[in-house]
Z-matrix of the N, CA and C atoms (Angstrom, degrees):
N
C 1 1.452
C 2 1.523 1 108.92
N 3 1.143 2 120.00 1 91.97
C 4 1.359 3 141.64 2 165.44
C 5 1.806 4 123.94 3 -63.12
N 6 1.638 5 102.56 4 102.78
C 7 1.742 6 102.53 5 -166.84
C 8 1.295 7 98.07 6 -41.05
N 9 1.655 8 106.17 7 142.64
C 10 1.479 9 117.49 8 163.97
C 11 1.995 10 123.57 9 -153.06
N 12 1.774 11 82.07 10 31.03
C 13 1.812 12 100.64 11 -163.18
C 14 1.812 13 85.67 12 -146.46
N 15 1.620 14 91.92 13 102.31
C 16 1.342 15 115.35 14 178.30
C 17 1.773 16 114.85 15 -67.38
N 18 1.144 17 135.18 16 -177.75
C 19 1.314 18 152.65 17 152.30
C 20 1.644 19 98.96 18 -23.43
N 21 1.531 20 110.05 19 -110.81
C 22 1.256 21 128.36 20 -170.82
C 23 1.539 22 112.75 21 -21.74
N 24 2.034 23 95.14 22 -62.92
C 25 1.471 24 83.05 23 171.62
C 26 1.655 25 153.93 24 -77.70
N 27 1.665 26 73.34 25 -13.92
C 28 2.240 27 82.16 26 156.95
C 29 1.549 28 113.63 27 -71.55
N 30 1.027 29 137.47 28 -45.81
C 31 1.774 30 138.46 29 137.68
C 32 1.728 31 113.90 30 7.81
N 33 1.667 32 82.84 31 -90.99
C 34 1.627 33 97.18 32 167.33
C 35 1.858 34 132.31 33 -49.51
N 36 0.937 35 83.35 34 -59.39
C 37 1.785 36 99.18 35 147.83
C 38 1.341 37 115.94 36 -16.81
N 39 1.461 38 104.32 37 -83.53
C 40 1.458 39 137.13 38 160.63
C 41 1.223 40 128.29 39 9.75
N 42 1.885 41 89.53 40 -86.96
C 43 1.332 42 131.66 41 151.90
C 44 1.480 43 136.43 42 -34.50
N 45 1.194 44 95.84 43 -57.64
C 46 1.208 45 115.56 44 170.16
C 47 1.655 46 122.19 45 -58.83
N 48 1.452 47 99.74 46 -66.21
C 49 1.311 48 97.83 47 164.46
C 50 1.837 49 135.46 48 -47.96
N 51 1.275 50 106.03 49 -42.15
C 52 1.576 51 101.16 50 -172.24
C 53 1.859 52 92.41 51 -88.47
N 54 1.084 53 135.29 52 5.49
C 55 1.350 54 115.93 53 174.54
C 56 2.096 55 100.35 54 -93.02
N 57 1.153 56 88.05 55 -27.33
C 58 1.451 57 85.31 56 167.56
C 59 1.266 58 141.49 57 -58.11
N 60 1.722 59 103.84 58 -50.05
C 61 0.980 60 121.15 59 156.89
C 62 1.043 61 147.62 60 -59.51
N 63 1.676 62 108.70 61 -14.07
C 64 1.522 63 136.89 62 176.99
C 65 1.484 64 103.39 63 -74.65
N 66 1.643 65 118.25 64 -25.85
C 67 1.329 66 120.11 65 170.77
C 68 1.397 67 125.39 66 -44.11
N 69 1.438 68 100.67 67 -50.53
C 70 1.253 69 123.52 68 -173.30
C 71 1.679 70 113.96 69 -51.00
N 72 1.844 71 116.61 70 -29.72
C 73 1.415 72 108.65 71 -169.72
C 74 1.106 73 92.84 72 -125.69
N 75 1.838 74 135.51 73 -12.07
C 76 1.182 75 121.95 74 178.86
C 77 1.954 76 101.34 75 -129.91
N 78 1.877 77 102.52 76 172.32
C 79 1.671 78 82.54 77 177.34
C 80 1.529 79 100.60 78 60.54
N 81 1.591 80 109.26 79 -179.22
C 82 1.213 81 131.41 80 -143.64
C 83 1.390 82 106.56 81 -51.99
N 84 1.168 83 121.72 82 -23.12
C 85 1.943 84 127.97 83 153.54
C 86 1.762 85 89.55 84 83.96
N 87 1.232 86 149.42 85 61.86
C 88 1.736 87 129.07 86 -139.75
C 89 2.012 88 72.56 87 -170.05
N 90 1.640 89 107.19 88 128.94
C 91 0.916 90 117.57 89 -174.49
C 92 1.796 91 111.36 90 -77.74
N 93 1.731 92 125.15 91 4.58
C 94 1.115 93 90.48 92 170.55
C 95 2.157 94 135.49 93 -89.42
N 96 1.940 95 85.08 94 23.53
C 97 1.468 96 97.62 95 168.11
C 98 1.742 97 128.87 96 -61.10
N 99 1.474 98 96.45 97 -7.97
C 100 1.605 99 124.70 98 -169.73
C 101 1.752 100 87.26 99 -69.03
N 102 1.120 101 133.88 100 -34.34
C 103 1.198 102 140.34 101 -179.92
C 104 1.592 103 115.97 102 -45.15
N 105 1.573 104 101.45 103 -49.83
C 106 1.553 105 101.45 104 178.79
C 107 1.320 106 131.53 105 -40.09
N 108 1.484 107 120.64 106 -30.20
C 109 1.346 108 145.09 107 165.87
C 110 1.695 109 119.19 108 -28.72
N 111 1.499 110 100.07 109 -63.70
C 112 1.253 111 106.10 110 155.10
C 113 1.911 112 123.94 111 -41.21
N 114 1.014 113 111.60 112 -69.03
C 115 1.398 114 83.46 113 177.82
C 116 1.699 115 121.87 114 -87.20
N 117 0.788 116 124.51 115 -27.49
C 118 1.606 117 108.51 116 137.25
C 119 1.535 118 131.64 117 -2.70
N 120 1.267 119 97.98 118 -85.05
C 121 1.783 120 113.79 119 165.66
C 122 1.742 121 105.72 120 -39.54
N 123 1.493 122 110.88 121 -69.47
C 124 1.232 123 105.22 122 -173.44
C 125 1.511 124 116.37 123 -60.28
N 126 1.297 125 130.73 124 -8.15
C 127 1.184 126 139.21 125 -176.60
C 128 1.310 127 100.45 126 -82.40
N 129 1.360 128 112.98 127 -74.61
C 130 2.179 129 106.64 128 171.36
C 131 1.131 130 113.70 129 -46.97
N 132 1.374 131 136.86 130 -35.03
C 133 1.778 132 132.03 131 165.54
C 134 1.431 133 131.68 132 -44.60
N 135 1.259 134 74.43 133 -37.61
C 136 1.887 135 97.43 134 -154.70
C 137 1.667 136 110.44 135 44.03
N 138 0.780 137 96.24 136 47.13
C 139 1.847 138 112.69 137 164.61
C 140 1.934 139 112.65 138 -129.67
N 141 1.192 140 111.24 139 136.92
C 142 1.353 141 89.09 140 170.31
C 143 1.675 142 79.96 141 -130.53
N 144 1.622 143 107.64 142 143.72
C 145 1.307 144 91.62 143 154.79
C 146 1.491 145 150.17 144 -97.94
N 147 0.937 146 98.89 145 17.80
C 148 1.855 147 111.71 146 177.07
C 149 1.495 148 100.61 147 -84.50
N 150 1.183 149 105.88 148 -49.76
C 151 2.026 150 116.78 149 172.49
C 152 1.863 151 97.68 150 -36.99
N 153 1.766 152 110.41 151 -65.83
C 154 1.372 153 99.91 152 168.29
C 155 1.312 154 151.95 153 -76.13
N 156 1.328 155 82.11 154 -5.02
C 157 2.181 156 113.02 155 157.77
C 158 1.829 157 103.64 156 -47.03
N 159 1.596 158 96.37 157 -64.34
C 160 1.440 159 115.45 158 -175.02
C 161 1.320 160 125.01 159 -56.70
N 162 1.396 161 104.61 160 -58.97
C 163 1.011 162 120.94 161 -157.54
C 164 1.229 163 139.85 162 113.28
N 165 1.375 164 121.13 163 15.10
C 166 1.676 165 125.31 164 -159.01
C 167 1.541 166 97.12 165 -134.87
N 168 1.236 167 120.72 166 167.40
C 169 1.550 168 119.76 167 163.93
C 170 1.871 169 93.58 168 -174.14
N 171 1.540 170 84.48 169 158.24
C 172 1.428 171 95.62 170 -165.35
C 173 1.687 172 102.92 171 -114.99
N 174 1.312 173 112.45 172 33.46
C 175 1.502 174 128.36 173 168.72
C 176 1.448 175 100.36 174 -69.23
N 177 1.494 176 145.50 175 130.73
C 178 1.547 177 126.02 176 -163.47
C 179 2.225 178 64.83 177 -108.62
N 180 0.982 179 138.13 178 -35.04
C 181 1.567 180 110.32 179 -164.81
C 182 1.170 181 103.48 180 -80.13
N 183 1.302 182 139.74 181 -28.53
C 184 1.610 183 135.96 182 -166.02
C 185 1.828 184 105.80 183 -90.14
N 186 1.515 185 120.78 184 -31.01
C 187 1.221 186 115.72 185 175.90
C 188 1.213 187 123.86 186 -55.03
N 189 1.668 188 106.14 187 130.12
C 190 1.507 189 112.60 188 154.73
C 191 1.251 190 136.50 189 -39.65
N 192 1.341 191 133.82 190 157.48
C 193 1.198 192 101.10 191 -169.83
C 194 2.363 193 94.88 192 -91.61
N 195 1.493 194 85.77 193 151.86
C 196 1.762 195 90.41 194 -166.41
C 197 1.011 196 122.68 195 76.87
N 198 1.377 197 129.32 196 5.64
C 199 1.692 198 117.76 197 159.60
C 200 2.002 199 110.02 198 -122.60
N 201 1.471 200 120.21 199 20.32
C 202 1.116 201 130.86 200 166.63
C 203 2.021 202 101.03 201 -54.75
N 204 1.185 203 110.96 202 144.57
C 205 1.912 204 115.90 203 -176.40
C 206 1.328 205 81.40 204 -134.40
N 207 1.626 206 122.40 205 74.08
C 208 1.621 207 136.81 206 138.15
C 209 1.239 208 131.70 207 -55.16
Protein backbone atom coordinates (compact mmCIF):
# COMPACT_ATOMS: atom_id res chain seq x y z
CA UNK A 1 0.00 0.00 0.00
CA UNK A 2 1.72 2.87 -1.50
CA UNK A 3 0.81 6.59 0.21
CA UNK A 4 -1.59 8.23 -2.07
CA UNK A 5 -3.75 10.64 0.53
CA UNK A 6 -1.83 13.86 0.92
CA UNK A 7 -1.93 16.42 3.99
CA UNK A 8 -4.98 18.57 3.17
CA UNK A 9 -6.79 15.65 2.12
CA UNK A 10 -6.31 13.48 5.25
CA UNK A 11 -7.60 16.90 7.02
CA UNK A 12 -10.60 16.84 4.87
CA UNK A 13 -10.99 13.28 5.33
CA UNK A 14 -10.86 14.09 8.88
CA UNK A 15 -13.47 16.41 8.75
CA UNK A 16 -15.52 14.83 6.93
CA UNK A 17 -15.58 11.83 8.67
CA UNK A 18 -16.28 12.85 12.38
CA UNK A 19 -19.06 15.33 11.18
CA UNK A 20 -20.65 12.33 9.85
CA UNK A 21 -20.41 10.46 12.50
CA UNK A 22 -21.66 13.13 14.76
CA UNK A 23 -24.91 12.30 12.81
CA UNK A 24 -25.16 9.24 14.27
CA UNK A 25 -25.65 10.74 18.12
CA UNK A 26 -26.68 14.19 17.24
CA UNK A 27 -29.06 15.77 14.26
CA UNK A 28 -30.80 13.31 12.19
CA UNK A 29 -29.62 10.45 14.82
CA UNK A 30 -30.11 7.77 11.39
CA UNK A 31 -27.41 5.09 11.18
CA UNK A 32 -26.10 5.99 7.74
CA UNK A 33 -23.43 8.29 9.80
CA UNK A 34 -21.63 4.76 10.30
CA UNK A 35 -20.29 5.81 6.86
CA UNK A 36 -17.84 8.38 8.19
CA UNK A 37 -15.53 5.54 9.11
CA UNK A 38 -14.55 5.14 5.74
CA UNK A 39 -12.82 8.19 5.39
CA UNK A 40 -11.48 8.19 8.67
CA UNK A 41 -9.73 4.85 8.02
CA UNK A 42 -8.40 6.24 4.83
CA UNK A 43 -7.25 9.25 6.68
CA UNK A 44 -4.95 7.10 9.35
CA UNK A 45 -3.73 5.04 6.17
CA UNK A 46 -3.10 7.54 4.01
CA UNK A 47 -4.05 5.13 1.33
CA UNK A 48 -7.38 5.40 -0.16
CA UNK A 49 -8.19 2.75 -2.41
CA UNK A 50 -10.30 4.01 -5.16
CA UNK A 51 -7.37 6.85 -5.52
CA UNK A 52 -5.40 3.40 -6.39
CA UNK A 53 -8.36 2.03 -8.37
CA UNK A 54 -7.69 5.31 -10.46
CA UNK A 55 -4.72 6.09 -10.35
CA UNK A 56 -4.10 9.57 -8.92
CA UNK A 57 -3.03 10.61 -5.37
CA UNK A 58 -2.55 13.85 -3.91
CA UNK A 59 0.74 12.85 -1.92
CA UNK A 60 2.87 15.99 -3.58
CA UNK A 61 6.23 13.57 -2.32
CA UNK A 62 5.06 10.15 -3.62
CA UNK A 63 3.53 11.58 -7.03
CA UNK A 64 4.66 10.82 -10.35
CA UNK A 65 5.49 13.34 -12.13
CA UNK A 66 1.76 14.15 -14.12
CA UNK A 67 -0.52 12.15 -12.18
CA UNK A 68 -0.49 14.59 -8.88
CA UNK A 69 -4.89 15.55 -8.42
CA UNK A 70 -3.90 19.30 -7.13
Amino acid sequence: MKRNVGNVDRVLRIIVGLALITMVFVGPQNPWGWIGLIPLATAAMSWCPLYNLVGITTCPLDAPKGKRAD
